[in-house]
C-alpha positions as CSV (number, residue, x, y, z in Angstrom):
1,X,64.8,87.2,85.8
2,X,63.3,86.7,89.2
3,X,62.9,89.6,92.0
4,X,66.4,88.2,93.9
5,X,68.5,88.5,90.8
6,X,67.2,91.8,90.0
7,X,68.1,93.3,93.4
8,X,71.4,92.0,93.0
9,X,71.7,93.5,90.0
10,X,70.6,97.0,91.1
11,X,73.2,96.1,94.0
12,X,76.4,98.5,93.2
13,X,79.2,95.9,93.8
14,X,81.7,97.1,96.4
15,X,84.5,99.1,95.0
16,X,87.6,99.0,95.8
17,X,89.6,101.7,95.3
18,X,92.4,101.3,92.5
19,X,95.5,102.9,94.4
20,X,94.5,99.8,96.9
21,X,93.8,96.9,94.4
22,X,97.4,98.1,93.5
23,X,98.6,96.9,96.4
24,X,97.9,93.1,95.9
25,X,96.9,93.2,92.1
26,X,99.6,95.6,90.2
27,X,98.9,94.9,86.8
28,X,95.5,95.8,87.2
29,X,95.2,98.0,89.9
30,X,98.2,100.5,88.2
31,X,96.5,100.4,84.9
32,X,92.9,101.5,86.9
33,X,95.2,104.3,88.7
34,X,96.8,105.3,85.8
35,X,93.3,105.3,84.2
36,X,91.7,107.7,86.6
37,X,93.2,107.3,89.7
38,X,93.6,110.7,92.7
39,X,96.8,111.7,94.4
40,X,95.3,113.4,97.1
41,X,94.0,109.7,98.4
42,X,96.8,107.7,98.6
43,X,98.8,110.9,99.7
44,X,96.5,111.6,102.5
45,X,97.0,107.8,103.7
46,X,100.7,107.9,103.2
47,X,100.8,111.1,105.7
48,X,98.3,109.5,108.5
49,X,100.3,106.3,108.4
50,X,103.6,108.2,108.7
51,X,101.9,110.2,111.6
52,X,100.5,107.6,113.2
53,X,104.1,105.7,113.5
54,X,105.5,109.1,114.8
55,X,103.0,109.0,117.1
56,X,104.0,105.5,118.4
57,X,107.8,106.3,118.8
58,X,107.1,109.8,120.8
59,X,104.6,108.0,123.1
60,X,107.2,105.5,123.7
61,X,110.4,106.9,123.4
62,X,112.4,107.1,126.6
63,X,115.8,108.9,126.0
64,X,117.6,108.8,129.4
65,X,119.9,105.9,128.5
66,X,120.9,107.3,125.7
67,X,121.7,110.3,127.2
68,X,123.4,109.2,130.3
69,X,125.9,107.3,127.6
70,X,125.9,110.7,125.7
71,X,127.1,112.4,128.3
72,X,129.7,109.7,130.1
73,X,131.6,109.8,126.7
74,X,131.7,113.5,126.6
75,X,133.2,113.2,130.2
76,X,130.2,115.3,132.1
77,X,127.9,112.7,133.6
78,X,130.3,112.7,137.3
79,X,130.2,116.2,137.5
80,X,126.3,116.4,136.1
81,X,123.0,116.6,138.6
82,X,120.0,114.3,138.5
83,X,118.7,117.3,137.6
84,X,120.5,118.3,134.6
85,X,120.6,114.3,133.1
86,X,116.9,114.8,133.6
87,X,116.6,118.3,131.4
88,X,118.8,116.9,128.5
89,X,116.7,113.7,128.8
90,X,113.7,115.8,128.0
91,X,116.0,117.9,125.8
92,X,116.6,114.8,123.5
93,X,113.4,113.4,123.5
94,X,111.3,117.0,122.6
95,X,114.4,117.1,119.2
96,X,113.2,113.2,118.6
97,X,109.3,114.5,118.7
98,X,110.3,117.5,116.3
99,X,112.4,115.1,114.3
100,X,109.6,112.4,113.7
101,X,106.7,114.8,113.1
102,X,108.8,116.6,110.7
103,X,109.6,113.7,108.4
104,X,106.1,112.6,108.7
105,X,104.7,115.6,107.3
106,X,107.7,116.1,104.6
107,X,108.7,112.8,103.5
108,X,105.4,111.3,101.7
109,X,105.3,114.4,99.6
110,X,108.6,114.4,99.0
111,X,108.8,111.0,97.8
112,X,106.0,111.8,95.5
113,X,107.6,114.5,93.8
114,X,110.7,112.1,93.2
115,X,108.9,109.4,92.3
116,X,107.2,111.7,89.3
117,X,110.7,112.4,88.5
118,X,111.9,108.6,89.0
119,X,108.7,107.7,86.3
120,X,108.9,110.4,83.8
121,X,112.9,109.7,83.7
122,X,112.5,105.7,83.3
123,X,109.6,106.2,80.7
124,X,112.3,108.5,78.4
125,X,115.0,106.0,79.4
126,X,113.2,102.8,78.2
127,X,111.3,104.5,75.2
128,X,108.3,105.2,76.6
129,X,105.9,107.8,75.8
130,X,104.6,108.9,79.6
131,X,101.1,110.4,79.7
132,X,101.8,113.5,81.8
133,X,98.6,113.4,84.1
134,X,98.7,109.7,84.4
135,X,102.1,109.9,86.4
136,X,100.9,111.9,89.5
137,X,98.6,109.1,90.3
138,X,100.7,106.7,89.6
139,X,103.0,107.7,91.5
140,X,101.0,108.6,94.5
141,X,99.8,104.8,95.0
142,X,103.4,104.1,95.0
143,X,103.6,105.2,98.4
144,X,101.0,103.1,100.1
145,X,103.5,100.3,100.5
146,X,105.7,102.9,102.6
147,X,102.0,103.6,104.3
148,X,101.5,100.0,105.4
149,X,105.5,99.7,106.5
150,X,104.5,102.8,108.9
151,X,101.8,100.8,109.9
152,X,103.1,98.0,111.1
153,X,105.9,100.0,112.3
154,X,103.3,101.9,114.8
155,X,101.8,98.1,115.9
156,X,105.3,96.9,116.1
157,X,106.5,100.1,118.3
158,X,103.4,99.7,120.7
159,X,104.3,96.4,121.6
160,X,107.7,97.6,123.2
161,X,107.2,99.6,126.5
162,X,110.3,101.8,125.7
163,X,112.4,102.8,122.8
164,X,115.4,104.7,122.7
165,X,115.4,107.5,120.2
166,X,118.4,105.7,118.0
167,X,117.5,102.1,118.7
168,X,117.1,99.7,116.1
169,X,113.9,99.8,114.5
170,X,110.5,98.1,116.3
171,X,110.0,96.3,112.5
172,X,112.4,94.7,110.8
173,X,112.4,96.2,106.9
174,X,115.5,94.7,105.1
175,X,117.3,91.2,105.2
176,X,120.1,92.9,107.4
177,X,118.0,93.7,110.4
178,X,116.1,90.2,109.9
179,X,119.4,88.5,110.3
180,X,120.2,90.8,113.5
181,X,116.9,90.4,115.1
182,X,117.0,86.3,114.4
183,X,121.0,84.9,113.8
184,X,122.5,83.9,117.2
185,X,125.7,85.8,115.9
186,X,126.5,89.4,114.1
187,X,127.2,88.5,110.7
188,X,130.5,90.8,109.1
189,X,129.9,94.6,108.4
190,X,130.4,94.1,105.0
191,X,127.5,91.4,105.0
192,X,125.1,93.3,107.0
193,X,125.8,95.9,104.0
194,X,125.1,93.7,101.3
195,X,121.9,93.1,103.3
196,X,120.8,95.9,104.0
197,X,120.2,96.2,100.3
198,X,116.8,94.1,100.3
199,X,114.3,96.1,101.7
200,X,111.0,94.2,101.6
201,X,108.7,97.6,101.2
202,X,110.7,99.6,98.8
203,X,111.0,96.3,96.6
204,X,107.3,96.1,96.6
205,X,107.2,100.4,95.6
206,X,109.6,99.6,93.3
207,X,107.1,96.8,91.7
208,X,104.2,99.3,91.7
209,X,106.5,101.9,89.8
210,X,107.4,99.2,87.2
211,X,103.6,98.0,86.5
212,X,102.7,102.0,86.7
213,X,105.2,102.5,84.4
214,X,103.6,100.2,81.7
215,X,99.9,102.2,82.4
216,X,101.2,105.4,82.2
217,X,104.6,105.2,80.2
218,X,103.6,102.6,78.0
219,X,106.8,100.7,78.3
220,X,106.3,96.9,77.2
221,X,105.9,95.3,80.6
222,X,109.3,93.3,80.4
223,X,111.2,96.1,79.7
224,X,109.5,98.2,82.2
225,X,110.2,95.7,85.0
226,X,113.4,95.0,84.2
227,X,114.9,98.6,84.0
228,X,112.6,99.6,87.0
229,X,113.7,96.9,89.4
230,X,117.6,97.6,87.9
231,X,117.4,100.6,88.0
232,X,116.1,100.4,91.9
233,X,118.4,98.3,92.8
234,X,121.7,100.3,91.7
235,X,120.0,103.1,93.7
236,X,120.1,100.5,96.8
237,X,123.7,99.9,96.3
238,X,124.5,103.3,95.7
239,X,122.6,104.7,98.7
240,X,123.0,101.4,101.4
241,X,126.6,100.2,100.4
242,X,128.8,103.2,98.6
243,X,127.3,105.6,100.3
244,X,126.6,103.5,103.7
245,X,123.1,104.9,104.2
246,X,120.0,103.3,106.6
């Protein structure tokens, strides 16, 4: 073996960390996570990313639209000072900043926690046998497609020089706000419903869960697909079209 060969092979390979081989390799990456994969990681990310989006909205957010048709339908913008439209401008804008660094420091560990539940549930559903200390991890790498959807979101948000606290979102997630962003014409509310449905980042968590499901469950992988992306998508109806969630 000559000198160049052996280097190379003293050479550590670069190692890519399983929670993100995940991300565009599932079957392998899930079954390396399950296998010895961390929670605080992919948690950690999760939080930045969600931070980093909340970041971009509060920087710029500019309420005072909003609020001046807040306060004409309550009937006190003509008797209201520039004064006091600028206070509850500032008013709305400090509860939107509250608002967005709140969920971005609750919602990735809350969607963890559910997410163990979601996976030790389908395991018992599907007639699994779940390893108990595989499903943390597992379930932690299933929020780094929510982590990259916050960071887009963050590039997408910059891009804008204003956003109004309850606007429509700076990226599109779902097929509804696709078709609002790019159709000439509203489609029918009941159609934007159905739409809403598909939303392009929680089908891709709900992939990870169903190829962490066969690491750490060991479900057969059709089986584990096939409840997991049902079982998703009954949650998406329930929550986007009974319930007429966002």
């Amino acid at each position: 073996m000559s000198e160049t060969e052996l280097a190379e092979a003293r050479t550590p390979a670069l190692r890519v960390p399983p929670a993100a081989l995940a991300l565009v390799a599932p079957d392998v990456g899930m079954e390396r996570v399950a296998r010895g994969g961390r929670v605080r990681g992919p948690l950690l990310v999760a939080i930045a990313c969600a931070l980093l989006s909340a970041g971009a909205g509060i920087l710029r957010v500019d309420a005072k639209d909003a609020t001046l048709q807040a306060m004409d339908k309550e009937g006190q913008l003509q008797t209201s000072s520039d004064r006091q439209v600028e206070d509850n401008t500032k008013s709305a804008e400090r509860v939107y900043l509250v608002k967005r660094v709140a969920g971005a420091l609750i919602e990735p560990p809350l969607q963890l926690g559910l997410l163990c539940v979601a996976i030790f549930g389908l395991s018992w559903f599907l007639r699994g046998r779940s390893e108990g200390r595989a499903v943390p991890p597992v379930a932690a790498a299933a929020l780094l497609p929510g982590a990259v959807a916050n960071l887009l979101e963050a590039g997408a948000t910059f891009q804008h020089a204003a956003i109004a606290p309850d606007g429509p979102p700076a990226l599109p997630r779902t097929l509804a706000q696709f078709w609002t962003q790019l159709a000439a014409h509203p489609a029918s509310p009941s159609a934007m419903k159905l739409l809403s449905v598909f939303d392009i980042f929680s089908f891709w968590t709900a992939l990870l869960v169903g190829f962490g499901l066969i690491a750490a469950g060991h479900v057969p992988q059709r089986r584990a697909l096939a409840g997991t992306l049902i079982a998703w998508l009954c949650l998406r109806l329930v929550t986007q079209v009974a319930a007429g969630g966002h």
